[in-house]
N, C-alpha and C positions, 0 to 999 in steps of 0.2 A: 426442606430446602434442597433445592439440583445441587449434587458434588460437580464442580466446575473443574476439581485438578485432577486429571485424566491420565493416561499413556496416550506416548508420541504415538502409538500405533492407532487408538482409538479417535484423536483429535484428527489427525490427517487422512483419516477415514471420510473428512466431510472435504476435502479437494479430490475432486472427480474431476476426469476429461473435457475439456472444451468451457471450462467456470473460465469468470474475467474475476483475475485475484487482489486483491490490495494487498501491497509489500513496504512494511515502514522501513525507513533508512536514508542513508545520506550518503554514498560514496561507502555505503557496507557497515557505518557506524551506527547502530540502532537499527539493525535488519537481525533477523530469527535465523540465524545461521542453523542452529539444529534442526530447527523445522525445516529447511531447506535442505539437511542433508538425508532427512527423511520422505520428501518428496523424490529426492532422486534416487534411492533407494527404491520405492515404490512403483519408479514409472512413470507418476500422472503424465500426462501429455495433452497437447492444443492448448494453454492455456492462454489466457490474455493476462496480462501482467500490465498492473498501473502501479507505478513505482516514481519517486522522482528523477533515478537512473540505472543504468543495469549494473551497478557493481564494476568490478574485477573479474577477469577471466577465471579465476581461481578462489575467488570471493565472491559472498552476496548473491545477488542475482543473477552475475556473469555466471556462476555453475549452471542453472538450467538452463543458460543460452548456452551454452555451448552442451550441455547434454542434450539437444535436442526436443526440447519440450516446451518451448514456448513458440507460440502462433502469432503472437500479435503483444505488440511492447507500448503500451502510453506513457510517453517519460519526457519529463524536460532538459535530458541530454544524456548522450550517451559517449562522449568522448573518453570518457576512462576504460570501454571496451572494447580495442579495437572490433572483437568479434561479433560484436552487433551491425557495425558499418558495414564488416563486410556480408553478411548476413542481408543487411536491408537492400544494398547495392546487388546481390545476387537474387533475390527476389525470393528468398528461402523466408524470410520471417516479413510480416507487416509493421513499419514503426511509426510510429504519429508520435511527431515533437509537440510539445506543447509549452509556453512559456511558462516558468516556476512559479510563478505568483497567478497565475490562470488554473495551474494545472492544481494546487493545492485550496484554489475561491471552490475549485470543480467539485471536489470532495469534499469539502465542508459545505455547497451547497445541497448535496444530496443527504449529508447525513442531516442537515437543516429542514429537509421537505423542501426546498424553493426549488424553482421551475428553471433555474439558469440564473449567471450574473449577466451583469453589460460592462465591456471592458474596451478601452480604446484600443490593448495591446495588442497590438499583428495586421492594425486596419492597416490596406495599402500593401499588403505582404501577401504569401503563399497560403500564410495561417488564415486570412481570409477567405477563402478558396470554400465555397458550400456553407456558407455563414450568412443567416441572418442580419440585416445590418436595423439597428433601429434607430432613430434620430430621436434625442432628450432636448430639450430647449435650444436648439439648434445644435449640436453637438449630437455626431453619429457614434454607435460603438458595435460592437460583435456582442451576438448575445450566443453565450458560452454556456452549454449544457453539463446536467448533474454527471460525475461520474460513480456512479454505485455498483459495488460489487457483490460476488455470490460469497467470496471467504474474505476477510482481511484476517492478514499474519503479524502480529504485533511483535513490539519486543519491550519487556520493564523492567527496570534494574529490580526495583522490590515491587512484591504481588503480594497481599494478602489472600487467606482461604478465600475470599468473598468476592474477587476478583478486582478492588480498589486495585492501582497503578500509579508507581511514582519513574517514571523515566529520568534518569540522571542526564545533569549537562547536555549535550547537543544529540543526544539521543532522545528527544523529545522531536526535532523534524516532526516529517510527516504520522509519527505513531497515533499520536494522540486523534488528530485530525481523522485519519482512516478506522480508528475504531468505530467511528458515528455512524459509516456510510456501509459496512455491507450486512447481508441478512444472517452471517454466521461470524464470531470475532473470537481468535485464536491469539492467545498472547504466551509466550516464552518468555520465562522469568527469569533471569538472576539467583532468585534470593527468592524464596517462599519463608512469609511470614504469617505469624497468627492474623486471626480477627481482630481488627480492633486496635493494633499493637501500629499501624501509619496515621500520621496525624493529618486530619481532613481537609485542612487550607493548606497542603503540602502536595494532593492527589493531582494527579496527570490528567488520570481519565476514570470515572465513575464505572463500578462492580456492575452496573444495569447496560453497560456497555456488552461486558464481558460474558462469553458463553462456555469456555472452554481453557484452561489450565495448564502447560508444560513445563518441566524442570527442565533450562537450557543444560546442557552438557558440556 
């Protein structure tokens, strides 16, 4: 059986330059702080970051916007950084807003295999803009495509060796959902526990999700 619990050094060996990343969290609550402090550490850079928002300037995902290493932001808002606004206003980073309830159908359709959802949300608006429009029984929608990444960066309160995920209270957001959708899943743990030792109608996210193992710091 694959050892899945690794060193920070060897997990984040699989975000290379120019990947489009999935980052769980909420306002920095259920985001992989240490894995992020190891990315900046490291350098990576270009990356695309899909995330629900960028953090704090000094938390979350705000560190690698303002360290220079993100290229391209898919988030459903970013007003808790200023340094994003002025970043997208200066034409230094790409941001595509996406409505919250669009931008996490987006991810779970990808980790689902489906080809897109149809959403009324944004007809008639900017979010329209280079969109598909399809008509259902006389009713039009936006047909909103998968969003799938090359890493998602997770985060679980408790992790068995086997990679089973229990994310406490509202650190569940977008965690669970992004585990589905990229071809490599990187989860920072809390709490490492035996096999066997989480009870299975308690799990977040299934071990077949998970590739890779970190002891949050």
């Amino acid at each position: 059986m694959k050892q899945k619990i690794v060193s920070m050094e060897e997990a984040i060996s699989h975000v290379k330059d120019g990947m489009t990343v999935h980052i769980g969290g909420f306002i920095a609550c259920g985001t992989p702080e240490s894995i992020i402090t190891a990315l900046i550490e490291k350098g990576v850079k270009d990356l695309t970051i899909v995330a629900n928002d960028t953090g704090l300037i000094d938390k979350g995902i705000g560190r690698l916007v303002v360290n220079n290493q993100v290229k391209k932001v898919i988030a459903s808002h970013i007003g808790t950084n200023p340094e994003t606004g002025r970043r997208m206003q200066s034409g230094e980073m790409e941001v595509e807003l996406v409505p919250q309830g669009t931008l996490a159908e987006r991810v779970r359709a990808a980790g689902y295999g489906l080809g897109g959802i149809l959403t009324p949300t944004g007809l008639g608006t900017i979010v329209q803009e280079g969109k598909q429009i399809i008509n259902v029984d006389g009713k039009d929608y936006l047909l909103e495509k998968p969003i799938k990444a090359d890493v998602a960066l997770i985060f679980g309160t408790k992790v068995d060796e086997l990679g089973n995920v229990i994310c406490e209270k509202t650190t569940k957001n977008f965690n669970p959902l992004m585990a589905t959708a990229a071809d490599v899943v990187i989860v920072e743990a809390l709490e490492i526990v035996p096999a066997g030792s989480l009870s299975p109608e308690h799990l977040d996210i299934s071990r077949i999700f998970i590739d890779y193992i970190v002891k949050s710091k």
